[in-house]
LUMSEMI-825074 format. One record per residue: residue in one letter; x, y, z of N, C-alpha, C, O in turn. Coordinates in steps of 0.001 Angstrom, whole numbers, padded with zeros to 6 digits, always signed. Example, Ala and Ser with C-alpha at 12.3 -4.5 7.8 and 13.67 -1.06 7.14 Angstrom:
a+013190-005690+007800+012300-004500+007800+013200-003300+007800+014236-003319+008465;s+012850-002250+007080+013670-001060+007140+012900+000030+007870+013409+001138+008039;
# end
This chain:
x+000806-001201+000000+000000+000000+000000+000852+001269+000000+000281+002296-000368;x+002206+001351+000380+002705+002401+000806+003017+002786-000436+002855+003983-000673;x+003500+001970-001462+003859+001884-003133+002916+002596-003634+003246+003751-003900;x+002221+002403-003779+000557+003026-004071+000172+004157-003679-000493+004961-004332;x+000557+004271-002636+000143+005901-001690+001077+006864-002833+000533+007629-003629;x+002572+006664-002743+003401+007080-003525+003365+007802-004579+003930+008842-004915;x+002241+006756-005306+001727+007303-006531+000712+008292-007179+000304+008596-008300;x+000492+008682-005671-000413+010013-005688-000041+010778-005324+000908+010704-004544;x-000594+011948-005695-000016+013560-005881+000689+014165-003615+000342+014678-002552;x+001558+013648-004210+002181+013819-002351+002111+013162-001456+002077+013605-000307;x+002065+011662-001826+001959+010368-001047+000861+010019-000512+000700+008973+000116;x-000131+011020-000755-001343+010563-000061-001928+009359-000637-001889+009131-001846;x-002461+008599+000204-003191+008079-000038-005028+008044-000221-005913+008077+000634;x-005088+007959-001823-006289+008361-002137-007398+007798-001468-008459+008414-001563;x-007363+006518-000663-008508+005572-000351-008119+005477+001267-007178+004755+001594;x-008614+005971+001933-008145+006003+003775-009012+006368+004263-009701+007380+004131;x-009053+004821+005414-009756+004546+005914-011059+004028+005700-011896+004660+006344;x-011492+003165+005071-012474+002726+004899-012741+001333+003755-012215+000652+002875;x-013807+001519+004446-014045-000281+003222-014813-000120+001998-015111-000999+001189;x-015155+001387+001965-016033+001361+000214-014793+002477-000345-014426+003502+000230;x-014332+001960-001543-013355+002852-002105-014151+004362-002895-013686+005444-003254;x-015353+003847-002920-015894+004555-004259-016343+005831-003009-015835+006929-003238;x-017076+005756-001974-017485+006245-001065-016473+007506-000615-016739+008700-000484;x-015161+006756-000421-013751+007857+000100-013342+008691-001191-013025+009878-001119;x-013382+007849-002575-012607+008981-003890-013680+010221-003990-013517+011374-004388;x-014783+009579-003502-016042+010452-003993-015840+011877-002988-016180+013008-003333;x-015273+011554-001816-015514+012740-000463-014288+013680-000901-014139+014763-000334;x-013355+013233-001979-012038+014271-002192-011923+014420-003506-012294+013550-004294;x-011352+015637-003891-011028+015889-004986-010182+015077-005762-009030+014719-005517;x-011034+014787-006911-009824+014318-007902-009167+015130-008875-009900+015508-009788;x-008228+015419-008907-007600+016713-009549-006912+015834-011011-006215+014833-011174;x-007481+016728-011781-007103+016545-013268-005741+017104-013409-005304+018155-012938;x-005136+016198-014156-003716+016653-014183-002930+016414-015720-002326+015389-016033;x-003077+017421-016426-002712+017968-017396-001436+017344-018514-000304+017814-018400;x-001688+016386-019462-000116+015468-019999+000036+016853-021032-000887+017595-021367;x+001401+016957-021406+001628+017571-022808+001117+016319-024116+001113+015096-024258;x+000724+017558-024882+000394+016478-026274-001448+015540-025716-002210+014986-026509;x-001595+015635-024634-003246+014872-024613-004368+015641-025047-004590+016837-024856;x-005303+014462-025892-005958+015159-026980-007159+014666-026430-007328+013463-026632;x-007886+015141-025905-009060+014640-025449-009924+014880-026335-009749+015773-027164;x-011537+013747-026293-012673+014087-027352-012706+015358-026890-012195+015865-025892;x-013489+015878-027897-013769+017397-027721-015725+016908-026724-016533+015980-026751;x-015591+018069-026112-017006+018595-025138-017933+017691-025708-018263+016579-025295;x-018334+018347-026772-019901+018136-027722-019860+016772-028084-021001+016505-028461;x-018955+015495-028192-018554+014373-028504-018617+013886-027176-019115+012780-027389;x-018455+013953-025957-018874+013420-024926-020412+013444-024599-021284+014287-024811;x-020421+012162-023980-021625+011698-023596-022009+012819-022028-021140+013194-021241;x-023369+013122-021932-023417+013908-021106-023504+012758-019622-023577+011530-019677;x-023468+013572-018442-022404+012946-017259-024311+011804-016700-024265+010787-016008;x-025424+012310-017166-027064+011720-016708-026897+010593-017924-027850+009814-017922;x-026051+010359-018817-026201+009667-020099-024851+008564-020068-024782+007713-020955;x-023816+008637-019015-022926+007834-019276-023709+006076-018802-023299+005177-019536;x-024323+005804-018134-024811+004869-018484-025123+004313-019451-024398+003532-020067;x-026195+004609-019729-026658+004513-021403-025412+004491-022288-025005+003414-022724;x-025048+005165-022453-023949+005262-023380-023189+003768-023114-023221+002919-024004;x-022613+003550-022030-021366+002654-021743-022151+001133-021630-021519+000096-021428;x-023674+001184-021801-024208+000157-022011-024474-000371-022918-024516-001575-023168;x-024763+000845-023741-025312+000547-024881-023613-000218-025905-023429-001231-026580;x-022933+000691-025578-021352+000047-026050-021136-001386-026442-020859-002058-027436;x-021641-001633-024022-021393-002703-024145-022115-004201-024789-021613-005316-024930;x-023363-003738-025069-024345-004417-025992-024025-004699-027023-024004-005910-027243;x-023468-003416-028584-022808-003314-029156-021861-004369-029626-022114-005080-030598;x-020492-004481-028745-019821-004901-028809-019457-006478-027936-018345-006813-027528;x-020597-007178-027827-020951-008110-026933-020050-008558-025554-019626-009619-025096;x-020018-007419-025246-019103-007630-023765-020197-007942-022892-019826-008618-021932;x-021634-007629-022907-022665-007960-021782-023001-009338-021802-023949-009731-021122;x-022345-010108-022491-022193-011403-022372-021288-012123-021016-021540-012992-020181;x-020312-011384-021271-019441-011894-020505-019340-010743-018642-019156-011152-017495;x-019517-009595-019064-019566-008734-018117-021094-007832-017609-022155-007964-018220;x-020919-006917-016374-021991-006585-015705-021656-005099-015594-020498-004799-015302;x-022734-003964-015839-022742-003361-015664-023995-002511-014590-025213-002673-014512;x-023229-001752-013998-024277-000822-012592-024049+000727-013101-023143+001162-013812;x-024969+001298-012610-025263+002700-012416-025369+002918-011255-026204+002505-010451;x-024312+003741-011096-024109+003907-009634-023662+005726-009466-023026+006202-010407;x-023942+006462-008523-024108+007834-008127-023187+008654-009203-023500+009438-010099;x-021919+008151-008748-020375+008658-009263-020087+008733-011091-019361+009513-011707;x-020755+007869-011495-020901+007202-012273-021096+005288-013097-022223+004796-013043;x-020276+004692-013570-020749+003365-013418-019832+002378-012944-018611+002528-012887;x-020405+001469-012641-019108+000515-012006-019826-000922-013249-020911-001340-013656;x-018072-001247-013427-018187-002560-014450-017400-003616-014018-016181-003755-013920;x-018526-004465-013735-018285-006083-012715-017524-006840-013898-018070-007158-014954;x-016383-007050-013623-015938-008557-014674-015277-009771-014066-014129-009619-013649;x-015997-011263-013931-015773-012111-012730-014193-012175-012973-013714-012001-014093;x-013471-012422-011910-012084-012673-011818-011173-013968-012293-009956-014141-012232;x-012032-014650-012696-012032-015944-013565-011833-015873-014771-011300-016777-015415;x-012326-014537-015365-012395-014388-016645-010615-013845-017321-009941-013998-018339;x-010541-013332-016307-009382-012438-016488-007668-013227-015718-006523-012812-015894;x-008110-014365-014933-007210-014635-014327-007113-015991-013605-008058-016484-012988;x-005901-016555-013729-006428-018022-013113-006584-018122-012160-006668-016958-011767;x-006741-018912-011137-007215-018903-009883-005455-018890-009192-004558-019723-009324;x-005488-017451-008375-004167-017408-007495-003068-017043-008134-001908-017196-007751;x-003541-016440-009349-002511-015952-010193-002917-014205-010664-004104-013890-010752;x-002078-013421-010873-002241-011929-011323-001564-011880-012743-001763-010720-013105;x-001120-012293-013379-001236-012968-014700-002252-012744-015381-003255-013328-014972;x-002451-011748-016793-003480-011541-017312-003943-012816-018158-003011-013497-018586;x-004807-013105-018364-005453-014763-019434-005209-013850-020747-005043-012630-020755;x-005225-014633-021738-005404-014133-023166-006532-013767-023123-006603-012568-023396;x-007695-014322-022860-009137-014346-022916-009532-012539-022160-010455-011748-022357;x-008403-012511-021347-008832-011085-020504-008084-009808-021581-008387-008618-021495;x-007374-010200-022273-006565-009407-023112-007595-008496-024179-007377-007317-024461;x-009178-009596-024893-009954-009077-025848-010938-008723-025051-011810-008068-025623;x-011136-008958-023736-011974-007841-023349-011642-006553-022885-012370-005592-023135;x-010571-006447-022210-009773-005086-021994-009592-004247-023256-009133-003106-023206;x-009883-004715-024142-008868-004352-025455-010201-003555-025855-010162-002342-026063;x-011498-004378-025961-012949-003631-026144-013037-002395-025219-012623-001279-025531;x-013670-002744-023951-013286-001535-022877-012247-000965-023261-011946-002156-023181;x-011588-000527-023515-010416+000764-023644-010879+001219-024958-010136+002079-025431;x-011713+000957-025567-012253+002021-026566-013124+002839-026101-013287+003834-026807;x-013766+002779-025131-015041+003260-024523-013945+004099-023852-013884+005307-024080;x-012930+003384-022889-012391+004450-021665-011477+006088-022533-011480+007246-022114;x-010802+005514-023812-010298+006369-024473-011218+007735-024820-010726+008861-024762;x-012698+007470-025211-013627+008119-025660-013818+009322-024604-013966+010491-024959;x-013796+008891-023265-014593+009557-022158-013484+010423-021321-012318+010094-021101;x-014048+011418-020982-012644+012108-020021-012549+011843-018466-011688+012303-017717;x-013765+010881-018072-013740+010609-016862-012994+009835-015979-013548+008751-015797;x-011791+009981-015259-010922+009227-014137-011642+007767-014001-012790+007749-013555;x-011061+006648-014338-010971+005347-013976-010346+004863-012699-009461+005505-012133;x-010912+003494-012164-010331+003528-010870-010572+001526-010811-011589+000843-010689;x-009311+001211-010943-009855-000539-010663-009316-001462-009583-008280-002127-009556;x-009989-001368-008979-010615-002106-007473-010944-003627-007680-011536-004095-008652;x-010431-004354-006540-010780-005823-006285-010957-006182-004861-010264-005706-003961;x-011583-006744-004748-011991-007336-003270-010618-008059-002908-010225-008959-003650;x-009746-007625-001586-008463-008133-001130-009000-009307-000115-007974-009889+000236;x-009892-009799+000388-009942-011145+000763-009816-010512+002060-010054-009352+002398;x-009111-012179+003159-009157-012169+004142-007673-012152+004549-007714-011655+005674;x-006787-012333+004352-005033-012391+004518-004350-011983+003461-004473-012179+002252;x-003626-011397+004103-002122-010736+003949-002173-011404+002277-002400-010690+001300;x-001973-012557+002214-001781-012966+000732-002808-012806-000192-002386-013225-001270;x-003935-012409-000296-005531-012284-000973-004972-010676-000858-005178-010229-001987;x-004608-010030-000365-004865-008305-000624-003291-008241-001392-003336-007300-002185;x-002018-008863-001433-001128-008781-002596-001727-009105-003899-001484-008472-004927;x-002668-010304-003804-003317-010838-005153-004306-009693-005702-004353-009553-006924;x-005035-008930-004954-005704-008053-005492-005327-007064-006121-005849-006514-007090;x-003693-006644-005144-003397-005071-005956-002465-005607-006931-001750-004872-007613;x-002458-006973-007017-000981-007128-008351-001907-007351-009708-001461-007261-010852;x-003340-007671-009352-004574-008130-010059-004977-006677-010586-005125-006628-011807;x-005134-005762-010049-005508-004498-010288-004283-003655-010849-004423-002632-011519;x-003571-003982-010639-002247-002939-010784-001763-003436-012394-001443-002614-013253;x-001776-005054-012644-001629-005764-013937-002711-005113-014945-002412-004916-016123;x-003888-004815-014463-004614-004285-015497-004721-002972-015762-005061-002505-016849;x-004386-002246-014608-003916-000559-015361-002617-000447-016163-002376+000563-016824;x-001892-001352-016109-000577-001486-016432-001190-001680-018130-000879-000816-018950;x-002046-002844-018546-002381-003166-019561-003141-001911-019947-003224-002174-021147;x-003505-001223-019877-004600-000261-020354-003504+000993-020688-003237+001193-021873;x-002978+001692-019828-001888+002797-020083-000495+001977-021274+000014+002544-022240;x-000324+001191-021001+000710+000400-021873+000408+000199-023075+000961+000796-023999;x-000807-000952-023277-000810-001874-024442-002434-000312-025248-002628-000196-026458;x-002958+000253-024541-004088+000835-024739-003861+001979-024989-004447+002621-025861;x-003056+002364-024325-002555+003902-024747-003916+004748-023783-004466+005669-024387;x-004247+004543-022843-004810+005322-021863-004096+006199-021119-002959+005825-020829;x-004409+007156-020767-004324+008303-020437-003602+008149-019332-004472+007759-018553;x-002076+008206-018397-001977+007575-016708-002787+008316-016043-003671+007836-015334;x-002577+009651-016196-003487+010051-015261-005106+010022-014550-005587+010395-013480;x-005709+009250-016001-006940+008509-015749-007226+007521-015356-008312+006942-015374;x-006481+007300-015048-006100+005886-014485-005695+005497-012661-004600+005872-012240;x-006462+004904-011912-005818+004646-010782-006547+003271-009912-007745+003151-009659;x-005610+002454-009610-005744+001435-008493-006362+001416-007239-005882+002268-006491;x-007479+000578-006619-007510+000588-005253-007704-001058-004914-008312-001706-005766;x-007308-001629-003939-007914-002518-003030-007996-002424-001763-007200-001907-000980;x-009396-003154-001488-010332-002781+000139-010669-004249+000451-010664-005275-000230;x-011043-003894+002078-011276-005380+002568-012419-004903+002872-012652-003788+003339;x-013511-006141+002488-014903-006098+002660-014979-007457+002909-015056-008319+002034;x-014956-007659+004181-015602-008704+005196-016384-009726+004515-016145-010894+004207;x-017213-009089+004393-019043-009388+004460-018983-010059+002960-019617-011114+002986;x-018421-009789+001641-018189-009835+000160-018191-011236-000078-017625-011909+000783;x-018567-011684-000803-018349-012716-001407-018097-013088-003127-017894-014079-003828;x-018278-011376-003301-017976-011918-004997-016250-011835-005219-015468-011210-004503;x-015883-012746-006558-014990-013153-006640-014432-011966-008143-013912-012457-009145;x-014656-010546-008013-015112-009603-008934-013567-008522-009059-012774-008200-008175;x-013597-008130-010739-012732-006991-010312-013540-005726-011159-013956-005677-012317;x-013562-004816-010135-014422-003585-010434-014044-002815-011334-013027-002285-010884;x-014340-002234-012833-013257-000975-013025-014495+000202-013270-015176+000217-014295;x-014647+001120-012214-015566+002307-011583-014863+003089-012842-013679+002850-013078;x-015712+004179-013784-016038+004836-014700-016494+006029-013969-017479+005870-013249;x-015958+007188-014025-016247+008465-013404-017314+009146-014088-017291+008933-015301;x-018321+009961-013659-018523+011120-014707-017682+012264-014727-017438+012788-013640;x-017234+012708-015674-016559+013845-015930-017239+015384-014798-016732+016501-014905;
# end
């Protein structure tokens, strides 16, 4: 975690104290931070912030990812369930090939939108389940800024311990702008 803290603007750590990540990014500013050379869609080409649902559903319809994945509407904007099976073998942070063509879909959508990404996994119950989560989460922003050409700064990691959880899920939360 301390690696992670690091990686935000003055070591803070963006996600403190608490067990809903989306709950804590939501209570602080996320500060946009400016690349040379980034070309964002223009205004009028973005989906408006009451419409990113729709939009990121309709995508995913589109492009038959709602086959394989789940999408919510949620306050902030949307959160997109993809089981952890799909993407990874069991006990491994190792991307699957199989996780490679769905990431590869999603990052057309994430490229489109100017809204901060954030991908979260349930860290389990021990010390070894919360390394698997952030190397699980950290492998797939890695794939998205790397192989995707996403934006870093739109881009950021969390894992939380939620007790009570039982899905076996990795989240990647979609901001509204």
């Amino acid at each position: 975690m301390p690696k992670i803290g690091e990686s935000f603007a003055g070591g803070e750590f963006m996600l403190e104290g608490g067990t809903e990540p989306i709950n804590a990014i939501t209570g602080k500013e996320i500060e946009t931070i400016e690349s040379p050379g980034t070309e964002d869609v223009p205004a009028e080409n973005q989906p408006e912030p009451a419409e990113l649902y729709e939009y990121i559903s309709g995508f995913m319809q589109d492009s038959g990812l709602k086959k394989v994945l789940d999408i919510e509407d949620i306050k902030v904007g949307c959160k997109i369930k993809i089981p952890a099976d799909v993407c990874f073998e069991k006990g491994e942070s190792v991307l699957r090939r199989d996780a490679y063509t769905i990431i590869d879909k999603l990052a057309v959508v994430m490229r489109i939108l100017n809204g901060k990404i954030v991908i979260d996994a349930n860290m389990g119950k021990t010390p070894k389940e919360y390394d698997l989560a952030i190397s699980r989460a950290a492998n797939i922003c890695e794939f998205l800024v790397t192989k995707e050409d996403i934006e870093p700064h739109k881009v950021a990691i969390a894992g939380y311990h939620a007790a009570a959880a039982t899905e076996n899920m990795i989240n990647i939360t979609m901001f509204k702008k």
